[in-house]
Backbone as CSV, one residue per row, in Angstrom:
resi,resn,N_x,N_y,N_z,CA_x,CA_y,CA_z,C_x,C_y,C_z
1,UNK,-107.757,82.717,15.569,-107.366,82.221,14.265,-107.571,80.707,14.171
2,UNK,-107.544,80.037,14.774,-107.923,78.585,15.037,-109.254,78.317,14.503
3,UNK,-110.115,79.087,15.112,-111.238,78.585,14.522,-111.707,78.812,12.684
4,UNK,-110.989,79.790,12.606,-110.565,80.104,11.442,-110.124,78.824,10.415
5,UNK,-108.558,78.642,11.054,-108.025,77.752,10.158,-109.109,75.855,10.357
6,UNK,-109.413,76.121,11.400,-110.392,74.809,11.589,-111.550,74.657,10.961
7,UNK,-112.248,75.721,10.385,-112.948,75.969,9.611,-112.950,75.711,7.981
8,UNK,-112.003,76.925,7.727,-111.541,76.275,6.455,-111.398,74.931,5.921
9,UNK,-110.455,74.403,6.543,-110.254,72.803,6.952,-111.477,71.997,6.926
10,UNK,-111.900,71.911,7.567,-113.748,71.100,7.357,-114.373,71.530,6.196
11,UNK,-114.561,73.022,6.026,-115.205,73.657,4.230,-114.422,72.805,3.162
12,UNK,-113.041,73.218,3.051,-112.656,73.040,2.291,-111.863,70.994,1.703
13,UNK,-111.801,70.816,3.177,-111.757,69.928,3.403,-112.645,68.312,2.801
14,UNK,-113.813,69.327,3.175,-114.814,68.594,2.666,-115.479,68.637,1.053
15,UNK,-115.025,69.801,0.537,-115.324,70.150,-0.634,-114.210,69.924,-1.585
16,UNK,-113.422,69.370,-1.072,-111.974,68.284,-2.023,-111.636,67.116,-2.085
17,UNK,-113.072,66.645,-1.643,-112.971,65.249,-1.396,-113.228,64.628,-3.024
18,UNK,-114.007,65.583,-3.939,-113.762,64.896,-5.385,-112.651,65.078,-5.739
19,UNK,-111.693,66.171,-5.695,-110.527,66.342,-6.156,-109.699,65.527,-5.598
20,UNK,-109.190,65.007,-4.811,-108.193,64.002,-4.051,-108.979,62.793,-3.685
21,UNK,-110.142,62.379,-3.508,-110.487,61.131,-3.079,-111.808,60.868,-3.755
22,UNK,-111.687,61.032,-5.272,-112.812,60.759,-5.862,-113.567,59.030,-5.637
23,UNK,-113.278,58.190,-5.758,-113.259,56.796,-5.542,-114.015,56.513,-4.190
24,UNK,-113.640,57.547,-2.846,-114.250,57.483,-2.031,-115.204,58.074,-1.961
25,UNK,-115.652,59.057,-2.364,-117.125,60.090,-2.773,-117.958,59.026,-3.181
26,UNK,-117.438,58.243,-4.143,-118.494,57.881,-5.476,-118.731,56.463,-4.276
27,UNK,-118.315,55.492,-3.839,-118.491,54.859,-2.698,-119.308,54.730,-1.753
28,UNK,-119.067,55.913,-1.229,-120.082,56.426,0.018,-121.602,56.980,-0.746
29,UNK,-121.325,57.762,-1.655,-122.299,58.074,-2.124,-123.601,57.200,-2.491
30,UNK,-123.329,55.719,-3.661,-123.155,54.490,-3.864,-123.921,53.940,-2.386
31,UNK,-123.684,53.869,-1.463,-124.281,53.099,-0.634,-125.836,53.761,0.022
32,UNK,-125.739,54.923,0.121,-126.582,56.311,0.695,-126.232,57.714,-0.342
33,UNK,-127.005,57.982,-1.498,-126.692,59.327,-2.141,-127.491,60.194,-0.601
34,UNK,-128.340,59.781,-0.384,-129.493,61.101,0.737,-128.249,61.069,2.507
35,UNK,-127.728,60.076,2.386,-126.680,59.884,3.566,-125.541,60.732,3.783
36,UNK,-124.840,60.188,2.054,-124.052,60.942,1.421,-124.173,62.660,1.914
37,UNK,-124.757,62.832,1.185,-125.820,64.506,0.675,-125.843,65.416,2.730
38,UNK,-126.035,64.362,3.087,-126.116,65.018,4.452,-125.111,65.216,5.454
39,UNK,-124.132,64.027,5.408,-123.060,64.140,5.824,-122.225,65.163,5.515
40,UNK,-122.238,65.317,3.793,-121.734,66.575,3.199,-122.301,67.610,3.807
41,UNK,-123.015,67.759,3.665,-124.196,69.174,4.008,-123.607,70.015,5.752
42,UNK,-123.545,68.630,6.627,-123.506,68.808,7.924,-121.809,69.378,8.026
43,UNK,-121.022,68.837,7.806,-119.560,69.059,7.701,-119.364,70.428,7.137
44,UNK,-120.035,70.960,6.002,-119.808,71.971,5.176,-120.432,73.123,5.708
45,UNK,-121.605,72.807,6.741,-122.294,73.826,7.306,-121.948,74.314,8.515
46,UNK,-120.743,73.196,9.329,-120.028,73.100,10.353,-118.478,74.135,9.817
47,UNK,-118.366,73.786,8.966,-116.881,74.735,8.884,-117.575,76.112,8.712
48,UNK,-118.675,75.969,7.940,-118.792,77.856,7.428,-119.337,78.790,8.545
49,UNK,-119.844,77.884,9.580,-119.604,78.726,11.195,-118.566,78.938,11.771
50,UNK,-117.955,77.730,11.629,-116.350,78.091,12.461,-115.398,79.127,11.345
51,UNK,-115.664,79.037,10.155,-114.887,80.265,9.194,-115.258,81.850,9.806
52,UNK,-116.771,81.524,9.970,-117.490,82.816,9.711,-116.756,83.509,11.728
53,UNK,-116.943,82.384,12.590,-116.931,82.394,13.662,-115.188,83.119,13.858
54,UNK,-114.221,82.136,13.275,-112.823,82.316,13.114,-112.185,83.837,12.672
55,UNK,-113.439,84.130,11.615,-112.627,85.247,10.824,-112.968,86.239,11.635
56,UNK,-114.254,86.203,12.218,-114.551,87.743,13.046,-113.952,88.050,14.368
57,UNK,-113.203,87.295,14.955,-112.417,86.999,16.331,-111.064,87.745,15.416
58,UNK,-111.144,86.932,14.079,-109.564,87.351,14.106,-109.756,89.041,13.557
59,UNK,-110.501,89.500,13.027,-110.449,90.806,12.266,-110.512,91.786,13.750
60,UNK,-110.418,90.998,14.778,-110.491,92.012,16.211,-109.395,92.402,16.769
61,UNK,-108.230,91.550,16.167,-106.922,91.928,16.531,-105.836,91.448,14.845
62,UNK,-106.116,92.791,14.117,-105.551,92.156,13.145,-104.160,92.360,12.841
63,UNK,-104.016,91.700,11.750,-102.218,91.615,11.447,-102.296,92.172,9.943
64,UNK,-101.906,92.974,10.297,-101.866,93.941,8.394,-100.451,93.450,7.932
65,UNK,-100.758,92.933,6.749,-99.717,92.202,5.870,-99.122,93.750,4.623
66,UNK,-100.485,94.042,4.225,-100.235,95.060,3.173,-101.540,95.657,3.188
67,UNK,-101.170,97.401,2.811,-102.179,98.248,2.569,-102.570,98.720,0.773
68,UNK,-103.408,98.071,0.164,-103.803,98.275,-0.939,-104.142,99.762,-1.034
69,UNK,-104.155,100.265,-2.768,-104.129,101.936,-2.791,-105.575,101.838,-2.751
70,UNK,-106.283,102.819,-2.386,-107.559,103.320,-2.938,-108.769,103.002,-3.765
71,UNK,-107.302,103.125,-4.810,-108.411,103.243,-5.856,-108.477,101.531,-6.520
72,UNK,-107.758,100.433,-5.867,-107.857,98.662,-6.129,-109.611,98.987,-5.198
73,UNK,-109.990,99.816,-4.849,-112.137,99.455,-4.123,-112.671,99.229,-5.455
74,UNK,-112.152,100.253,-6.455,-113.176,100.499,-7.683,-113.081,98.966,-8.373
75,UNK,-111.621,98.797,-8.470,-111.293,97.261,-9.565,-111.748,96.179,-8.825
76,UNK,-112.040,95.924,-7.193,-112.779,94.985,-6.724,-113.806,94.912,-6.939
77,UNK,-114.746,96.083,-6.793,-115.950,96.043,-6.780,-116.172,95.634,-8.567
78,UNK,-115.640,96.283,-9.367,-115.967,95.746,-11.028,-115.532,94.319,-11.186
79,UNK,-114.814,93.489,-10.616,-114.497,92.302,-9.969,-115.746,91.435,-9.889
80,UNK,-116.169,92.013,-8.937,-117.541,91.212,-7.953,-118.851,91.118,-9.187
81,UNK,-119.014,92.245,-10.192,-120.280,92.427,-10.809,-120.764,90.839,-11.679
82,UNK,-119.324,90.316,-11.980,-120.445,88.961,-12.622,-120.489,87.696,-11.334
83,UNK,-119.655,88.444,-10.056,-119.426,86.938,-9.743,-121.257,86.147,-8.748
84,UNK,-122.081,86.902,-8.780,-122.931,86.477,-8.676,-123.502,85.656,-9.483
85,UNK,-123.652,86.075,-11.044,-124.434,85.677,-12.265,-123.557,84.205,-12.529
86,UNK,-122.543,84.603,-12.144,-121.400,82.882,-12.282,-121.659,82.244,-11.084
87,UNK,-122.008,82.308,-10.303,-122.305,81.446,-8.951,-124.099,81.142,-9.206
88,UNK,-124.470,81.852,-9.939,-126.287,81.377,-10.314,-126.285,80.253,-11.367
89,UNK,-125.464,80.492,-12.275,-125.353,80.292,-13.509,-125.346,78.211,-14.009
90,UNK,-125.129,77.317,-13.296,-125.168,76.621,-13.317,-126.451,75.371,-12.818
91,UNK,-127.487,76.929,-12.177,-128.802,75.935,-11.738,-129.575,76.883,-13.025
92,UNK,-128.930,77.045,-13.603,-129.720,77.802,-15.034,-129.322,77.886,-16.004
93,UNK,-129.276,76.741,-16.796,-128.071,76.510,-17.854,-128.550,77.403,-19.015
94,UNK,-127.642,78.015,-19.901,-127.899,78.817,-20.989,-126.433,79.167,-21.673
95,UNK,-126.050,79.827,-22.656,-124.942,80.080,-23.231,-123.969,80.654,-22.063
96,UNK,-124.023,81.275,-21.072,-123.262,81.228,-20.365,-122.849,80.083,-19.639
97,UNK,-123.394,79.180,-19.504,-122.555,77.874,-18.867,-121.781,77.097,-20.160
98,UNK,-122.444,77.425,-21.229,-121.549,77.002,-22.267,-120.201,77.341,-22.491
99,UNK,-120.126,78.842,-22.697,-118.839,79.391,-22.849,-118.025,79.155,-21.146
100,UNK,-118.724,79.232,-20.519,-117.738,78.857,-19.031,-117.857,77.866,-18.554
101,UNK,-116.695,77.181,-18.348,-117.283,75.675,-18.532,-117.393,75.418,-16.841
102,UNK,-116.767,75.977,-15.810,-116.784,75.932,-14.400,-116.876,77.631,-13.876
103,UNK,-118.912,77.715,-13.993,-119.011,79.383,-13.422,-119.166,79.066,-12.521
104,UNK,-119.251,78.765,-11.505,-119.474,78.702,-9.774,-118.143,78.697,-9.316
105,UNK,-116.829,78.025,-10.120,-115.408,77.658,-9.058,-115.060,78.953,-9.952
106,UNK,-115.398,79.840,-10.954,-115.044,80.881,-11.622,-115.356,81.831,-10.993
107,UNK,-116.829,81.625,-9.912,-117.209,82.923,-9.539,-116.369,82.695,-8.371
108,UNK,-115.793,81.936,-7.848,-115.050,82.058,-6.600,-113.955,82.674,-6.692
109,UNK,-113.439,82.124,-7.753,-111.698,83.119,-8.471,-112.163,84.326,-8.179
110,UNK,-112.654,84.545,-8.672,-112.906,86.096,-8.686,-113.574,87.072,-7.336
111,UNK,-114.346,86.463,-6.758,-114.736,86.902,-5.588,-113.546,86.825,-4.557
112,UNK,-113.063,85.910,-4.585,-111.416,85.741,-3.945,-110.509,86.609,-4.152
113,UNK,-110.744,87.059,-5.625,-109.582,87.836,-6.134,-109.420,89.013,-5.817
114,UNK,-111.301,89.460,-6.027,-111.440,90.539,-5.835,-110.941,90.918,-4.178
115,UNK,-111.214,90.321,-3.610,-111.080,90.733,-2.255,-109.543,90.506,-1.457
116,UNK,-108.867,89.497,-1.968,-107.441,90.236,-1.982,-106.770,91.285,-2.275
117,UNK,-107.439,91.663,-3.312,-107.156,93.308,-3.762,-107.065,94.293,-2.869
118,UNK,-108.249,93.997,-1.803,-107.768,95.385,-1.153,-108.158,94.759,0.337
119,UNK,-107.939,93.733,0.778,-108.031,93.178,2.537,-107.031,92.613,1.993
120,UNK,-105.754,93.407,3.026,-104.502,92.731,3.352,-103.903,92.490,5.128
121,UNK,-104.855,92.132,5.846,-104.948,91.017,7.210,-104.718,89.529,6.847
122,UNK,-103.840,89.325,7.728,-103.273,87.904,7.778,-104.616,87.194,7.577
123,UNK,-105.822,87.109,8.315,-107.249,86.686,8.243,-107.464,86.483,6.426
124,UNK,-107.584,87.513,6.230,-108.153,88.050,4.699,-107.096,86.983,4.034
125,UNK,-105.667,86.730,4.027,-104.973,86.425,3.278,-105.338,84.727,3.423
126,UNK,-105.711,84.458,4.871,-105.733,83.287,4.764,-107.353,82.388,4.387
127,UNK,-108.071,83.462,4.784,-109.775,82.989,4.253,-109.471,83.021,2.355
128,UNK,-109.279,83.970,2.015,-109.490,84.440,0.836,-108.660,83.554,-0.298
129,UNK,-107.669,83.427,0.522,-106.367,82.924,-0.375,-106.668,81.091,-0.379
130,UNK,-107.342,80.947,0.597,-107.666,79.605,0.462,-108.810,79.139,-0.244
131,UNK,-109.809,80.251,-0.741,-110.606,80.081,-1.177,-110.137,79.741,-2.958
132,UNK,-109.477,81.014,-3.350,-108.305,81.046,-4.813,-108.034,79.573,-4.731
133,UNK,-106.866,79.133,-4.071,-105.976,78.058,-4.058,-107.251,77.041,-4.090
134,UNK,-108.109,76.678,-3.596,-108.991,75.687,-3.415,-109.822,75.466,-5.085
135,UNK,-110.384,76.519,-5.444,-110.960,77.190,-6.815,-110.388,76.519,-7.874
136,UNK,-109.185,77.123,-7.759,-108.094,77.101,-9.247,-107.606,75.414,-8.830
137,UNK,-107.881,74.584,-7.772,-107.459,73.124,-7.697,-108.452,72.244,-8.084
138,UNK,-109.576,72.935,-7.878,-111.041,71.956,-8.349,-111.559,72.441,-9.894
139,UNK,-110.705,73.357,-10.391,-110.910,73.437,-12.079,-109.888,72.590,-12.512
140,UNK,-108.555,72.799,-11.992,-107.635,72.015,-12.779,-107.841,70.732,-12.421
141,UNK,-108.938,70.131,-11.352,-108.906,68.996,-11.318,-110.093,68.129,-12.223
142,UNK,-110.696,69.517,-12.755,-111.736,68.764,-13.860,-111.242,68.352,-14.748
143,UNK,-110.318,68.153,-14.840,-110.139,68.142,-16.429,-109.661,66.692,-16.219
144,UNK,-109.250,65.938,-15.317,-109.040,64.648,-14.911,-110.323,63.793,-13.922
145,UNK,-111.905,64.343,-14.065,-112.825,63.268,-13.474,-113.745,63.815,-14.115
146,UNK,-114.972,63.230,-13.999,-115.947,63.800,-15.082,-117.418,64.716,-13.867
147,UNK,-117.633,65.520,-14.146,-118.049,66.783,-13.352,-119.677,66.437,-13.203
148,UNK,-120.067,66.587,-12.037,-122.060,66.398,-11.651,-122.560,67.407,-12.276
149,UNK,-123.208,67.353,-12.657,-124.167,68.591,-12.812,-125.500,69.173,-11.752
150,UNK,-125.197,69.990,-11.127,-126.805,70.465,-10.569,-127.578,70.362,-10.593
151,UNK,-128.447,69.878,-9.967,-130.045,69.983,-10.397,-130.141,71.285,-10.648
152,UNK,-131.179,71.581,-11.950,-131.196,72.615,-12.283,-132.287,72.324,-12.956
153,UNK,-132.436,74.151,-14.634,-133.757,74.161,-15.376,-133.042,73.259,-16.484
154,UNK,-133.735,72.986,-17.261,-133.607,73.010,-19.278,-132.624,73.786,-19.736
155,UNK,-131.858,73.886,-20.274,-131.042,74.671,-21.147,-131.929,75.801,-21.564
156,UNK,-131.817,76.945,-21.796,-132.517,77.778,-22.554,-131.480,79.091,-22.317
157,UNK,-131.653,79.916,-23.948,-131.659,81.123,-23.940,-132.335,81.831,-22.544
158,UNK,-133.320,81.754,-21.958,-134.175,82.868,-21.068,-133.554,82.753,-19.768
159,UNK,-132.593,81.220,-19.577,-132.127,81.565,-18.756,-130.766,82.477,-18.101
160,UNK,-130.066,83.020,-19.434,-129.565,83.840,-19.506,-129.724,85.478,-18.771
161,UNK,-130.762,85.401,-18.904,-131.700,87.027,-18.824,-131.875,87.170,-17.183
162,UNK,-132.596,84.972,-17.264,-132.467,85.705,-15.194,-131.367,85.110,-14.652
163,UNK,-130.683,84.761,-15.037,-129.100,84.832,-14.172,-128.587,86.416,-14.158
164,UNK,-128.605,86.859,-14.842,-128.099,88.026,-15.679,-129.018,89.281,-14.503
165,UNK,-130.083,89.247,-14.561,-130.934,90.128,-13.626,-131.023,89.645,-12.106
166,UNK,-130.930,88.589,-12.346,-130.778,88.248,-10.713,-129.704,88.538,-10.141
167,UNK,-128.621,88.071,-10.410,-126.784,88.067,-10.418,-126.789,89.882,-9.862
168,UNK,-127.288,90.597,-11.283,-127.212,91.954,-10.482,-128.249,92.397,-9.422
169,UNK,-128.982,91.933,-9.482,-130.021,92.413,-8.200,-129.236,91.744,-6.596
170,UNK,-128.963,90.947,-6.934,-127.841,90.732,-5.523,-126.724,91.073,-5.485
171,UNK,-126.048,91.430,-6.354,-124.920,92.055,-6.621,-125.350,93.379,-5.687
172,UNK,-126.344,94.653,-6.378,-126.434,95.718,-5.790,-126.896,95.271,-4.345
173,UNK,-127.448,94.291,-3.807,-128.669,94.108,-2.477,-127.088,93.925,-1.900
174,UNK,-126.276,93.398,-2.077,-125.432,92.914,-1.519,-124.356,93.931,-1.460
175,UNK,-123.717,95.006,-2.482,-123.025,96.355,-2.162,-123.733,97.341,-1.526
176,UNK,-124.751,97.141,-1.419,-125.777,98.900,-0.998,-125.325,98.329,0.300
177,UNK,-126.501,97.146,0.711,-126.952,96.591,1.867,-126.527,95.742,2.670
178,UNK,-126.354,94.402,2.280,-126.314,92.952,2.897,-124.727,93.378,3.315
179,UNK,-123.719,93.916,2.857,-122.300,93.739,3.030,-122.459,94.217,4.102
180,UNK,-122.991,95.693,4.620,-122.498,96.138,5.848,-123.308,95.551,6.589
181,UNK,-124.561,94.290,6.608,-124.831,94.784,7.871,-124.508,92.754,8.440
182,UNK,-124.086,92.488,7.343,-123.486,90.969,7.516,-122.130,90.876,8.067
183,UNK,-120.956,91.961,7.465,-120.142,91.993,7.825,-119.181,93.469,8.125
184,UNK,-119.945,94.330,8.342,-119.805,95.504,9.117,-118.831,96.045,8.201
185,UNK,-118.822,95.878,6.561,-117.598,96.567,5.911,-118.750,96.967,4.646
């Protein structure tokens, strides 16, 4: 579990540095954006091994908190269906980034959410739940700094269509396929 919670910690850690230490982002950034950009990069790519590393040690001896019914698979999985197209959705601006004003920390709510639903291991509660808590702190913290935008396309209607087709084409690649053989569930 250590590597777990040490993980998180560096991910998340590092990915709240606009929310709590904006002044210092914009700073560092300011002196080296490509410095910046890498330091980030390296830290963020360092926790999501030790998460990935943390969580599978811990799912080997787990601690069941709560057993979800059955039938919370179906409401996760209907859960998960946009949270791809909301995690695309911002390197492809179109009326959906309009009406949502944060789809990437939206698609996390929900991918989070979904998966509390029915993984109730101390692991699950604490990957997942930190992911929520982290999410719902970097929306409510937009509304007090003013938000980057992605490199991304043009605004357009068309990009609607391939968020929308892409979102589900990994959506299914990712329920048929990628789930079990990434993470054996």
């Amino acid at each position: 579990m250590t590597y777990l919670l040490m993980g998180l910690f560096l991910f998340l850690g590092t990915h709240s540095i606009s929310i709590f230490a904006q002044p210092l982002r914009d700073r560092f950034a300011a002196k080296s954006e490509l410095g910046w950009k890498a330091v980030y990069s390296l830290l963020s790519l360092a926790g999501m091994v030790l998460i990935i590393k943390g969580y599978s040690e811990a799912r080997l001896n787990p601690t069941l908190i709560y057993v979800s019914p059955y039938w919370l698979r179906h409401v996760s999985a209907l859960l998960m269906l946009p949270v791809f197209i909301l995690f695309l959705a911002p390197y492809f601006p179109g009326k959906i980034t309009t009406l949502i004003k944060h789809p990437q920390l939206s698609a996390v709510l929900l991918w989070a959410s979904a998966h509390l639903l029915v993984n109730g291991n101390c692991a699950d509660l604490l990957l997942f739940g930190s992911f929520l808590t982290w999410a719902a702190a970097d929306i409510f913290s937009m509304k007090y700094r003013i938000s980057r935008q992605p490199p991304g396309l043009k605004k357009s209607a068309r990009n609607d269509i391939v968020i929308v087709i892409s979102g589900l084409a990994l959506y299914l690649l990712f329920a048929v396929y990628l789930h079990r053989i990434l993470l054996g569930v």
